[in-house]
Residue frames relative to the residue before (quaternion, step in Angstrom):
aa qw qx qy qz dx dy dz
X 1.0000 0.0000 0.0000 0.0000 0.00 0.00 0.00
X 0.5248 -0.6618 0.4933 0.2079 3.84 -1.04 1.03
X 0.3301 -0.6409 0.6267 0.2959 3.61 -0.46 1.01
X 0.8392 -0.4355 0.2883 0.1511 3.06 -2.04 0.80
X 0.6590 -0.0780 0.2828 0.6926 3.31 0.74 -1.94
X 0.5853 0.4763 -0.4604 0.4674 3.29 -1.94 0.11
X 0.7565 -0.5350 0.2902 0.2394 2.92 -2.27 1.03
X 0.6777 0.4871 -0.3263 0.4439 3.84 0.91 -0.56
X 0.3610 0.7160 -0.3177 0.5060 3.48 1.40 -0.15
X 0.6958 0.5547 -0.1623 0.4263 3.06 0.09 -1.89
X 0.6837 0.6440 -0.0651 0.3369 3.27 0.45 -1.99
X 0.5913 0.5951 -0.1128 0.5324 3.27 0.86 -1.97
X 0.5768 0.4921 -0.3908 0.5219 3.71 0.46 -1.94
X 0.5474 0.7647 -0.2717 0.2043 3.26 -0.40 -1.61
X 0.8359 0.2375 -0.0172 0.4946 3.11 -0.25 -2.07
X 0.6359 0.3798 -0.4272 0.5185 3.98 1.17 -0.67
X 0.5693 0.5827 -0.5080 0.2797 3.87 0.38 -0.10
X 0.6787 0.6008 -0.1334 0.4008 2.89 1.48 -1.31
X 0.5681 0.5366 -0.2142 0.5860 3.34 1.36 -1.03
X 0.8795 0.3085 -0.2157 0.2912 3.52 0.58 -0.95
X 0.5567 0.4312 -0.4220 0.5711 3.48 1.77 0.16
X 0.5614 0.5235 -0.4398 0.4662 4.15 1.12 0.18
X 0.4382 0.5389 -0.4438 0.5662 3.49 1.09 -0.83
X 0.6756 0.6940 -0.2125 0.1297 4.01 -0.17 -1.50
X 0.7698 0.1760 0.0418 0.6121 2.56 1.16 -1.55
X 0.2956 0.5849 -0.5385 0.5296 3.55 1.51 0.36
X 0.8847 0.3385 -0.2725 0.1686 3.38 0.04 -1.02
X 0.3413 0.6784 -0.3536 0.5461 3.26 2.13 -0.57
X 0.8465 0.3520 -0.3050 0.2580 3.63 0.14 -1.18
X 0.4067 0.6281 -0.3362 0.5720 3.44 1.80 -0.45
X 0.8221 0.3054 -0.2185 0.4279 3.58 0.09 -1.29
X 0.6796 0.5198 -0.3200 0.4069 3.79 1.13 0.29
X 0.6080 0.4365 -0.3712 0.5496 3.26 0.99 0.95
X 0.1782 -0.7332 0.6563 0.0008 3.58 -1.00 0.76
X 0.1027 -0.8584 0.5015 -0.0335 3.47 -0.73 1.29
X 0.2716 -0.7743 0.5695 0.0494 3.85 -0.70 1.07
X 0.7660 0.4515 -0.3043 0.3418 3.77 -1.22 0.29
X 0.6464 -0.5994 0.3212 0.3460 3.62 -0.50 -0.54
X 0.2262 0.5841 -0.4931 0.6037 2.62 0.48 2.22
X 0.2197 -0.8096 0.5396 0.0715 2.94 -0.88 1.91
X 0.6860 -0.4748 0.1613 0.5272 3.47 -1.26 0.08
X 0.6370 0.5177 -0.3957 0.4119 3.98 0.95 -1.02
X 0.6299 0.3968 -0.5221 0.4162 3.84 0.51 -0.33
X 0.5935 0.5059 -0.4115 0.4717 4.06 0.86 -0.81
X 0.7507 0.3562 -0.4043 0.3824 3.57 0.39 -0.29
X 0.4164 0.5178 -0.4724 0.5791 3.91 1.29 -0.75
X 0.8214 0.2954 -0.3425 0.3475 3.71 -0.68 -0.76
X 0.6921 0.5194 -0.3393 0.3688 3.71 0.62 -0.15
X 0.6857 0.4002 -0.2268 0.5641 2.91 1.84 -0.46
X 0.5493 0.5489 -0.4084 0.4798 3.34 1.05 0.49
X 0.5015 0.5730 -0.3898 0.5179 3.65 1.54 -1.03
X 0.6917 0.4941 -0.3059 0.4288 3.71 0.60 -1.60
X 0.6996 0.4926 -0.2791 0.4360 3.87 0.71 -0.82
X 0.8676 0.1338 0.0776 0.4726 3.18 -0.16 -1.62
X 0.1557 -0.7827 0.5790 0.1671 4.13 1.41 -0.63
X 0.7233 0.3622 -0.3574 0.4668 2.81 0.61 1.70
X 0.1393 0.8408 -0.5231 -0.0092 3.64 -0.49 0.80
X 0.1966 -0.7424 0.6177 0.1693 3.87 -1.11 0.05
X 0.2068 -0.7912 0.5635 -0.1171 3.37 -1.09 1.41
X 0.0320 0.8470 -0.5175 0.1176 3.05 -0.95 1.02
X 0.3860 -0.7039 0.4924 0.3362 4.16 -0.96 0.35
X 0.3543 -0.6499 0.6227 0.2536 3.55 -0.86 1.09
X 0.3781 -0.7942 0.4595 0.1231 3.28 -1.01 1.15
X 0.6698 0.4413 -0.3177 0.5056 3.82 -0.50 0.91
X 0.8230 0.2358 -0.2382 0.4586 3.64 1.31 -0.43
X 0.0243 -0.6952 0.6082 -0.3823 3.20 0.42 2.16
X 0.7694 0.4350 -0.1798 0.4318 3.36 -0.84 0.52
X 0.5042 0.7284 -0.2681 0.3786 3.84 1.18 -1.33
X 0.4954 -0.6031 0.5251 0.3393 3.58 -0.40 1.10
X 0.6628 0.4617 -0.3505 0.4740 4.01 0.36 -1.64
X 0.9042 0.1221 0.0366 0.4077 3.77 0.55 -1.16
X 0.1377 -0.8522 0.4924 0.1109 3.54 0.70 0.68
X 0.9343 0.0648 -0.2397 0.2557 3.14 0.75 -0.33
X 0.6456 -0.5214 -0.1159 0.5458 2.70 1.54 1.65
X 0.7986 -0.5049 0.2329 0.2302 3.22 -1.53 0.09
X 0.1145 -0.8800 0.3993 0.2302 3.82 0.12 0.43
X 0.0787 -0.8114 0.5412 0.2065 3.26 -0.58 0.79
X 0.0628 -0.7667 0.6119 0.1839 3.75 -1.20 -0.11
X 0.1216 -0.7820 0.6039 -0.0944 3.39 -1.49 1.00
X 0.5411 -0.5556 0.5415 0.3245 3.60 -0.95 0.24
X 0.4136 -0.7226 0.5505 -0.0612 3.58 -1.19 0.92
X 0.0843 0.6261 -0.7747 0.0278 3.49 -1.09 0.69
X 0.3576 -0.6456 0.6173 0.2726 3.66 -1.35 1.18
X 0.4964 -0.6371 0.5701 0.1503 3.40 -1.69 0.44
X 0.6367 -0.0794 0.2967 0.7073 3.09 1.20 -1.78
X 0.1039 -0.5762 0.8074 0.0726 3.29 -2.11 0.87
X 0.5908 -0.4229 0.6182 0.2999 2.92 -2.60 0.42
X 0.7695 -0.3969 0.4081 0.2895 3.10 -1.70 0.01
X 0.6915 0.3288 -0.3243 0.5555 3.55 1.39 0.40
X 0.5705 -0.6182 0.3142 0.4401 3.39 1.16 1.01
X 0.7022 0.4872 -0.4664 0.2281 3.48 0.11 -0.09
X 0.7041 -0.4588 0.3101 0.4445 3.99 -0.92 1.00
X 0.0624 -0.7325 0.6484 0.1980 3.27 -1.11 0.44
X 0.8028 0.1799 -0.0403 0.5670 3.12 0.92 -0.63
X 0.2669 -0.7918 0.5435 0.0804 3.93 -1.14 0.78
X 0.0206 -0.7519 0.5783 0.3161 3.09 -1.74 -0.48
X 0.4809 -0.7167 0.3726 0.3410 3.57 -0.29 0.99
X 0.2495 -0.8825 0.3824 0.1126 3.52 -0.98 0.38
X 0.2028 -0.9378 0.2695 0.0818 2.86 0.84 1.62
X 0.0944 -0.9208 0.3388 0.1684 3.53 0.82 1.49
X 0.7876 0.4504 -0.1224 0.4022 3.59 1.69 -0.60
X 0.5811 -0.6612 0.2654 0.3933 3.11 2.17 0.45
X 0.7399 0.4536 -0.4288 0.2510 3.55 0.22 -0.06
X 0.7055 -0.6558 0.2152 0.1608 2.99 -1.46 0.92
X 0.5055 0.5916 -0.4160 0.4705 3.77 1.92 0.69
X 0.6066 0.4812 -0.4464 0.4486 3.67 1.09 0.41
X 0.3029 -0.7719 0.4742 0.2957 3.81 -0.46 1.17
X 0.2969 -0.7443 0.5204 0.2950 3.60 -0.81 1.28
X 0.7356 0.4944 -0.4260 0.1818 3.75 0.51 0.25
X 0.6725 -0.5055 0.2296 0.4895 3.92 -0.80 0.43
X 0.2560 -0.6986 0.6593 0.1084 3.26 -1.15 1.79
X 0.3784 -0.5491 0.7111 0.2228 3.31 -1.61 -0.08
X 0.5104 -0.5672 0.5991 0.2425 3.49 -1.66 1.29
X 0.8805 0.2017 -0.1157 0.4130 2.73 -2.10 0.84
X 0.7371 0.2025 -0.2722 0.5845 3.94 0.96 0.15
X 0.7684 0.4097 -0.1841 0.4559 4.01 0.61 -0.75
X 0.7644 0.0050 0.2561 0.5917 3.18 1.60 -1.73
X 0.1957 -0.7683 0.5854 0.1695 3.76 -0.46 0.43
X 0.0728 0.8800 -0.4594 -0.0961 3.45 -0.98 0.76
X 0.3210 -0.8778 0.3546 -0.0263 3.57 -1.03 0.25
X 0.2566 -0.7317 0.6135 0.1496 3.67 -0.30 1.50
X 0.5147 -0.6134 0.5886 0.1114 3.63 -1.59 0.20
X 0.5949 0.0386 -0.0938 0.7974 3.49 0.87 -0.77
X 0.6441 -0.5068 0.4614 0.3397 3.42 -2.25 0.35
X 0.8207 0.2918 -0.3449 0.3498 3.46 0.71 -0.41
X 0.7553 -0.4818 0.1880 0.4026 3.27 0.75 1.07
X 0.6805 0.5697 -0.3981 0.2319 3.48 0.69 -0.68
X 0.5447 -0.4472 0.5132 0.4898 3.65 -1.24 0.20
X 0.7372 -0.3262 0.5510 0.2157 3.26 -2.30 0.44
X 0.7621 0.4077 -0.1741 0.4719 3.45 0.09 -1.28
X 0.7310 0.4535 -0.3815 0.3383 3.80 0.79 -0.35
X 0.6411 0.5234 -0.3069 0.4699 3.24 1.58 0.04
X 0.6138 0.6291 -0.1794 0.4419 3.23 1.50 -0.49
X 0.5155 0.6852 -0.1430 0.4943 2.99 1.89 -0.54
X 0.5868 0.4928 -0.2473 0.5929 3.43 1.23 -1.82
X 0.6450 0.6794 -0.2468 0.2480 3.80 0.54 -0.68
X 0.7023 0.5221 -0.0342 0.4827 2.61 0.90 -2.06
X 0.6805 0.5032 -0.2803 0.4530 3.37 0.98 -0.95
X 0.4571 0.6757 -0.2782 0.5070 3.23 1.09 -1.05
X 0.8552 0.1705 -0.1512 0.4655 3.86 -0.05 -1.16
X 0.3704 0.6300 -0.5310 0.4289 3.77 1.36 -0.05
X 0.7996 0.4065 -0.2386 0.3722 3.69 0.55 -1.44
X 0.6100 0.5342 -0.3697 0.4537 3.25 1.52 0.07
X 0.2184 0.8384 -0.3374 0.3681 3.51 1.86 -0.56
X 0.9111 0.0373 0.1861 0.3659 2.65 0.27 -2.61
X 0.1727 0.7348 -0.3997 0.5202 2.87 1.63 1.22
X 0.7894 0.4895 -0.0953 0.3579 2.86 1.25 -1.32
X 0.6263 0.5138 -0.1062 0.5767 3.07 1.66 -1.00
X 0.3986 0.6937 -0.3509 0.4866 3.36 1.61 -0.02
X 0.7704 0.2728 -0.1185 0.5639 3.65 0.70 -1.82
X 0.4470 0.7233 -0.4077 0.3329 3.64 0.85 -0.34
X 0.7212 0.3012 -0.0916 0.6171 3.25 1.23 -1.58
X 0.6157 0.3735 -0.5174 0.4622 3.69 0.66 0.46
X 0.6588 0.5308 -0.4192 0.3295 3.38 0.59 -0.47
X 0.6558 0.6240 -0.1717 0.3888 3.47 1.67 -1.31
X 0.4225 0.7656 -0.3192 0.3653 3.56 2.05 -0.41
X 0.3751 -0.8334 0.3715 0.1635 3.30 -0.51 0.87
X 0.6795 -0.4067 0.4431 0.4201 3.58 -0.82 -0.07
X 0.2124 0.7619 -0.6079 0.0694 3.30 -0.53 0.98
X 0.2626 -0.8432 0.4579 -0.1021 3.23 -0.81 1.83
X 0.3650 -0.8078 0.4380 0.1500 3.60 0.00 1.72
X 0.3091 0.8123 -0.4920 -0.0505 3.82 -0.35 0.42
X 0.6400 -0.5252 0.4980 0.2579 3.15 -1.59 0.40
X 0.2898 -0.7334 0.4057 0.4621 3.95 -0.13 0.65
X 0.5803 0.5479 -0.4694 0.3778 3.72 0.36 0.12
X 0.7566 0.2531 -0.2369 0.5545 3.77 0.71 -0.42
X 0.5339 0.6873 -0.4910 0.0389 3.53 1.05 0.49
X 0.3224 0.7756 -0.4121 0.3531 3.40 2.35 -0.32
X 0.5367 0.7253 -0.2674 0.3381 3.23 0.91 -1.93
X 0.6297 0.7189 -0.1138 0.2716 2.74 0.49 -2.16
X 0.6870 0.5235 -0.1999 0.4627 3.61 0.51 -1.88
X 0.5812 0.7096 -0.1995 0.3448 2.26 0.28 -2.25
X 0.7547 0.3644 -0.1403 0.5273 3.73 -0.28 -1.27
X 0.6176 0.6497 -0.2579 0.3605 3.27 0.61 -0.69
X 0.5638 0.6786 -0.0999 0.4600 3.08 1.48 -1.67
X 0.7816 0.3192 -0.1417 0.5169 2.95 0.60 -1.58
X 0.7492 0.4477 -0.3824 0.3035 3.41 0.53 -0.38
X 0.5173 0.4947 -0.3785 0.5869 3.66 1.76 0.00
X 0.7311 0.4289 -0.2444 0.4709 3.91 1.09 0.00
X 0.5608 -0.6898 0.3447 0.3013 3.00 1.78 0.92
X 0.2210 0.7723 -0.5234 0.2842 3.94 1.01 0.08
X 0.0662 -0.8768 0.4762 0.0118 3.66 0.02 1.15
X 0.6573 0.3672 -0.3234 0.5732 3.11 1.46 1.26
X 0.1955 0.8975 -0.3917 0.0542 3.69 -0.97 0.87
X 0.3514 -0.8587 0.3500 0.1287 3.12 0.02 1.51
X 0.3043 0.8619 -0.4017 -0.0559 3.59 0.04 0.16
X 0.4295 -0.7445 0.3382 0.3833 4.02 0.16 0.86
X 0.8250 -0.4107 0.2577 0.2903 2.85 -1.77 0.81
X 0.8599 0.1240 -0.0560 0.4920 2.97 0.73 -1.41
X 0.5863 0.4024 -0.6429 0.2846 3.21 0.41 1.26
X 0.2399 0.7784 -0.5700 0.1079 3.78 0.83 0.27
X 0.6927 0.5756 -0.1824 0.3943 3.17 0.95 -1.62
X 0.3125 0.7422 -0.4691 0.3627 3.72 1.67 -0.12
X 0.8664 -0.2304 0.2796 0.3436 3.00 0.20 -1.75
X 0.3067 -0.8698 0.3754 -0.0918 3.29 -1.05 0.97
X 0.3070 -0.7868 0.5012 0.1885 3.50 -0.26 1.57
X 0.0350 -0.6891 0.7196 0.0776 3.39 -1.39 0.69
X 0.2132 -0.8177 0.5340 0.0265 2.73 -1.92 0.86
X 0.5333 -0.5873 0.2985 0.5307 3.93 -0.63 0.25
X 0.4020 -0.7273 0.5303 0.1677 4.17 0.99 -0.20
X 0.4918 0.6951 -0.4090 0.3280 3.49 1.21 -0.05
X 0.4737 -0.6922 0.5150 0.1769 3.77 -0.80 1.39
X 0.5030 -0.7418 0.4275 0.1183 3.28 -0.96 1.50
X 0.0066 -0.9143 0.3911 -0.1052 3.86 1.17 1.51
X 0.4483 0.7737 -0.3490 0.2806 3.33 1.64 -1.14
X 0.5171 0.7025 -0.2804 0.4006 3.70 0.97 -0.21
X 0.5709 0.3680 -0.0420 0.7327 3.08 1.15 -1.90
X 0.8549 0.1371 -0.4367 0.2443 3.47 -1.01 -0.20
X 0.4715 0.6190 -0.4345 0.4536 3.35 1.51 0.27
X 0.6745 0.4219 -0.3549 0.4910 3.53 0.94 -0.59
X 0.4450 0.7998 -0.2416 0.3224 3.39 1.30 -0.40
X 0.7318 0.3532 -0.0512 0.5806 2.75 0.94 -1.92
X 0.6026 0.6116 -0.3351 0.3881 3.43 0.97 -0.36
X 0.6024 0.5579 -0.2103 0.5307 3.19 1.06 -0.94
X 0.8168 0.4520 -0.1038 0.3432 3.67 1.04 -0.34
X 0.2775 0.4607 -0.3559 0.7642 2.57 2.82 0.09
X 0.6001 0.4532 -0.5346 0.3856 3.96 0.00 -0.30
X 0.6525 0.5033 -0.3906 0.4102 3.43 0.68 -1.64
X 0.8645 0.3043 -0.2836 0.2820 3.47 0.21 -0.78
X 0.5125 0.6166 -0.4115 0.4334 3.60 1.50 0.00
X 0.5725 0.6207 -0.2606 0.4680 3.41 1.47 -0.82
X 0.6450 0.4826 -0.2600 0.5325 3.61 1.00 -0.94
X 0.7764 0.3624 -0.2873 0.4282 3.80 0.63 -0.96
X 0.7107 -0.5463 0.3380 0.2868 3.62 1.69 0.03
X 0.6198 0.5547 -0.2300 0.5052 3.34 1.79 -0.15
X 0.4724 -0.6606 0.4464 0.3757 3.60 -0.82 0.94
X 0.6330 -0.5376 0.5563 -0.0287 2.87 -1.80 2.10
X 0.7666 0.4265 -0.3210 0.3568 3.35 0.19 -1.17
X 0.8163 0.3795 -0.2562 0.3521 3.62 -1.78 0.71
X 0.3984 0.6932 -0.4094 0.4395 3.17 1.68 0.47
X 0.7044 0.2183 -0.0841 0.6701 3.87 0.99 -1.87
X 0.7978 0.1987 0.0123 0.5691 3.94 0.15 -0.96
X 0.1840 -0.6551 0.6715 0.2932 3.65 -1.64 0.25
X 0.8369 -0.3052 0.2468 0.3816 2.96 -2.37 0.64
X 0.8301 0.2412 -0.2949 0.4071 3.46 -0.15 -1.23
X 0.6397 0.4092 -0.5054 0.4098 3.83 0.06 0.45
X 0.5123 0.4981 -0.3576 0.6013 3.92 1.14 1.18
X 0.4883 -0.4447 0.6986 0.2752 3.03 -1.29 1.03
X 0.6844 -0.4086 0.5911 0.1233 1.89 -2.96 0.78
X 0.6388 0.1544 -0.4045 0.6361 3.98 0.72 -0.02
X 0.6869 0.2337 -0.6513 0.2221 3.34 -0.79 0.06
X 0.3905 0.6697 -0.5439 0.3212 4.07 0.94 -0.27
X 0.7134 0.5449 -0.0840 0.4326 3.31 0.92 -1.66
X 0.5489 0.5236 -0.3803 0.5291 3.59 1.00 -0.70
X 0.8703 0.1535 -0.2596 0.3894 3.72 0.02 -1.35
X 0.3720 0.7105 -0.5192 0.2953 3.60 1.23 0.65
X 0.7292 0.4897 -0.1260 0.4610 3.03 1.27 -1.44
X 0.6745 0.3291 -0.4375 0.4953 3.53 1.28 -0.08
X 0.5769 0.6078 -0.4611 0.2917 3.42 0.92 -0.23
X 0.3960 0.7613 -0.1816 0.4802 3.49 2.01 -0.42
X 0.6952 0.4732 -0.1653 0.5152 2.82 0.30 -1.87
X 0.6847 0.4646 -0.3860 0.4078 4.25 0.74 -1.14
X 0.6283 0.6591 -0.2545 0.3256 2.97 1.01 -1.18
X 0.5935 0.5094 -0.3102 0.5404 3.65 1.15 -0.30
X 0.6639 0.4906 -0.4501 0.3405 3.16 0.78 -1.02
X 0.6620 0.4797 -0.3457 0.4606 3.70 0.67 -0.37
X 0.7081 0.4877 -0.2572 0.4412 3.46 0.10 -1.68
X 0.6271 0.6194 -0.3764 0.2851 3.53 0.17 -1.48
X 0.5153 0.6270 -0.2039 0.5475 3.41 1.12 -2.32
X 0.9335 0.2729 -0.0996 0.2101 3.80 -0.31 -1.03
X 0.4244 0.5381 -0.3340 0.6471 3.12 2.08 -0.01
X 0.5390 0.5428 -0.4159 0.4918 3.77 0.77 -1.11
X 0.6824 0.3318 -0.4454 0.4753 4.10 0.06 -1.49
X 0.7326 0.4794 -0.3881 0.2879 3.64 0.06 -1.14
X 0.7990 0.3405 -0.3198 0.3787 3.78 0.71 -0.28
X 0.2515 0.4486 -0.6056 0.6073 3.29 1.70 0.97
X 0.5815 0.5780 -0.4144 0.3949 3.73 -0.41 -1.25
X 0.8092 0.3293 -0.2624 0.4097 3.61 0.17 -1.26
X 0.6393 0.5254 -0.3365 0.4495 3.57 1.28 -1.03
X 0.6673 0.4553 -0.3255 0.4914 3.89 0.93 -0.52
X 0.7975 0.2745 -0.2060 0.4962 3.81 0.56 -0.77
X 0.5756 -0.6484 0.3965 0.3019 3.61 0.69 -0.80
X 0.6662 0.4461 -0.2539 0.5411 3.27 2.15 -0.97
X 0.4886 -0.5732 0.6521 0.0864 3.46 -1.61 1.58
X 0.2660 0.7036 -0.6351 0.1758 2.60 -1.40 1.95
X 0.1730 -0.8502 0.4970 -0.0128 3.24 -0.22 1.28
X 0.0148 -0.7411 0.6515 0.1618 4.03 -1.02 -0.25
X 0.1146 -0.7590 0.6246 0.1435 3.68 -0.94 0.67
X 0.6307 -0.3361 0.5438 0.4398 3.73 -1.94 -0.21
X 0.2414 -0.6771 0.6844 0.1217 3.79 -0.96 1.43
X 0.2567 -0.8490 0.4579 -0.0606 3.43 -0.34 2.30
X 0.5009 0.8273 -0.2486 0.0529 3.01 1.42 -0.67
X 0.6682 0.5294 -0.0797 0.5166 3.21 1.95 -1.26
X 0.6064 0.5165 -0.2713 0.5403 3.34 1.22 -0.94
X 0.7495 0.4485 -0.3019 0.3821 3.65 0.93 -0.89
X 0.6260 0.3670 -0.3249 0.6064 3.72 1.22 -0.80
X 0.4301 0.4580 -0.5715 0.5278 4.10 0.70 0.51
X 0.5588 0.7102 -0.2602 0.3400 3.70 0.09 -0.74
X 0.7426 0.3261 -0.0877 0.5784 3.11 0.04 -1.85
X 0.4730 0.5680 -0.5153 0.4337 3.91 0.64 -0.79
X 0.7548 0.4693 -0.1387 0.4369 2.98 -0.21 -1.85
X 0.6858 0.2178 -0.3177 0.6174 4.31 0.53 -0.20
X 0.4924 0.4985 -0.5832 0.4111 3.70 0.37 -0.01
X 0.7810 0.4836 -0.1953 0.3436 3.15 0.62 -1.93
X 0.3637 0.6579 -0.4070 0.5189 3.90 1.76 -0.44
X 0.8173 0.4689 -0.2127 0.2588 3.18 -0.26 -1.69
X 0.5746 0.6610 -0.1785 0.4484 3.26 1.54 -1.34
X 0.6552 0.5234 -0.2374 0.4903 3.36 1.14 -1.12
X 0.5486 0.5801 -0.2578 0.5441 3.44 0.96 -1.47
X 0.8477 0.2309 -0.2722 0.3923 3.66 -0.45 -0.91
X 0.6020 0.4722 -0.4506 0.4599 3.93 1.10 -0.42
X 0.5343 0.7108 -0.2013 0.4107 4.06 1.35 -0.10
X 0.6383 0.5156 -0.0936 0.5639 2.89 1.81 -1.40
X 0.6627 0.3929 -0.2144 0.6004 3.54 1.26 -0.95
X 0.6118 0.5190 -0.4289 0.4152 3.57 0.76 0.02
C-alpha cells in the first residue's frame, strides 16, 4: 500500500503511472494484430513479445514434422537471434539462435540466413517496440504529475490569518459568505484584522490535459491505432482532415506490419508454411459506421426540417 504524502509517495505514484500507461499500450499493441496460417496462439504471442522487446525474431522449420495431420507442412519454431556476421549492407548473414529455455530442438551451431533460418526486424531501424513506447510513456507520466501538481494547488483551501480578537467576527462572516448572504457589513477598523490567502495558481489543467492527450495520439499513431476521439470527435472534422489522419494512421501502420509480413514471406519461401498477420479492424470499423449512422441520422432529421 502507497504511503499518504512525502517523497516515497511521490516516487511510488510515479512508477504505477508508468507501469500502468506501459501495461496499456502493451496491450493495444498485442491485441492489434490478427494472424492467419499455421500459427498457434502461444507462438503469436512469443513473437509479439519479442517484436515489443528486442524487434527482432528468427524462424525456422523443425525438421521431421512434414506431413503431420496438425501441420502438414511442418512445424515452425521461433527464437531470438544474435547475428554472427553481415554483408556489406549491414544486414546478418549469419546467426546464432538463443536457446533461452534449453531444449535440445534448437541447433546451437551458426546457421546462415535465408538457408538454415529466416529472420526479421519489425521496424526498419531495428529497434524493439517497447523502446519507443518508453520515450513516450515517460513523456506523459511527467504530464500525469504535472497534473496532480495543479490539482492540489487548485484544491488548497482558504486559509484565513486572524487575530484572536476578530476571530468570532471572523466565522461569523464566514457563515454568511458560504450562505450566499449578499450583504456584509464589516468596520473600518477591523478589515486590517484579517486576511484570506490563497494558492494564486492559474487554471492550466485544460492545456496540459490537451497536452497529454496529444501524446497518447503521438503514440497511438506510431503503434497504428485509431487517434481520433481522444481531444475532439469525428463529426466536428472535416471530410479532409478525417482523411488526412486516416491516411497517416495507414501510412504507421505499415511501418510495423509491412517489416513483418516481409519476414513471414521469406519464412514461407524457405519452409513452405503460410503466415500472414493483418491490422485487427474490427473496432475502428464498427466506431465508423456509428459515427455515419449517426451523420446520416442528422442529414435526414434536416431534410424533414
Amino acid at each position: 500500500m502507497m504511503e499518504l504524502n512525502g517523497k516515497n509517495w511521490s516516487v511510488k505514484y510515479r512508477r504505477n503511472k508508468y507501469s500502468f500507461y506501459i501495461n496499456k499500450y502493451f496491450s493495444l499493441y498485442m491485441n492489434n494484430y490478427v494472424f492467419e496460417g499455421d500459427i498457434d496462439y502461444q507462438q503469436i504471442d512469443f513473437i509479439l513479445r519479442k517484436f515489443w522487446e528486442n524487434g527482432c525474431i528468427a524462424g525456422f522449420k523443425l525438421e521431421g514434422t512434414e506431413g503431420s495431420t496438425k501441420h502438414p507442412q511442418g512445424l515452425a519454431v521461433f527464437t531470438p537471434f544474435a547475428p554472427n556476421g553481415w554483408n556489406i549492407y549491414d544486414w546478418p548473414i549469419s546467426v546464432s539462435l538463443i536457446n533461452t529455455r534449453g531444449v535440445d530442438f534448437i541447433p546451437s551451431g551458426i546457421q546462415q540466413v535465408d538457408k538454415d533460418v529466416v529472420i526479421g526486424y519489425i521496424q526498419r531501424n531495428k529497434k524493439g517496440v517497447g523502446f519507443f513506447v518508453d520515450s513516450i510513456v515517460q513523456d506523459i507520466v511527467i504530464l500525469d504529475m504535472v497534473i496532480r501538481i495543479n490539482l492540489n494547488a487548485h484544491k488548497m483551501p482558504y486559509l484565513i490569518v486572524v487575530d484572536p480578537l476578530s476571530e468570532k467576527k471572523m466565522k461569523a462572516l464566514y457563515d454568511k459568505i458560504k450562505d450566499d448572504d449578499p450583504e456584509l457589513f464589516l468596520a473600518s477598523d477591523e478589515a486590517n484584522n484579517f486576511k484570506a490567502l490563497v494558492s494564486g495558481a492559474p487554471f492550466i489543467l485544460d492545456k496540459l490535459y490537451n497536452l497529454k492527450q496529444a501524446k497518447e495520439n503521438e503514440l497511438r499513431e506510431f503503434l497504428g491505432l485509431d487517434n481520433m476521439g481522444l481531444n475532439e470527435k469525428k463529426e466536428h472534422l472535416i471530410t479532409s482532415e478525417l482523411e488526412s489522419n486516416d491516411n497517416i494512421t495507414e501510412a504507421s501502420e505499415g511501418c510495423l506490419i509491412d517489416p513483418m509480413n516481409e519476414f513471414f514471406e521469406r519464412f514461407e519461401k524457405l519452409t513452405g508454411i503460410h503466415i500472414r498477420v493483418h491490422i485487427n479492424k474490427v473496432e475502428s470499423e464498427e466506431s465508423a459506421e456509428d459515427v455515419d449512422d449517426e451523420t446520416e441520422e442528422e442529414e435526414d432529421t434536416q431534410d424533414e426540417e
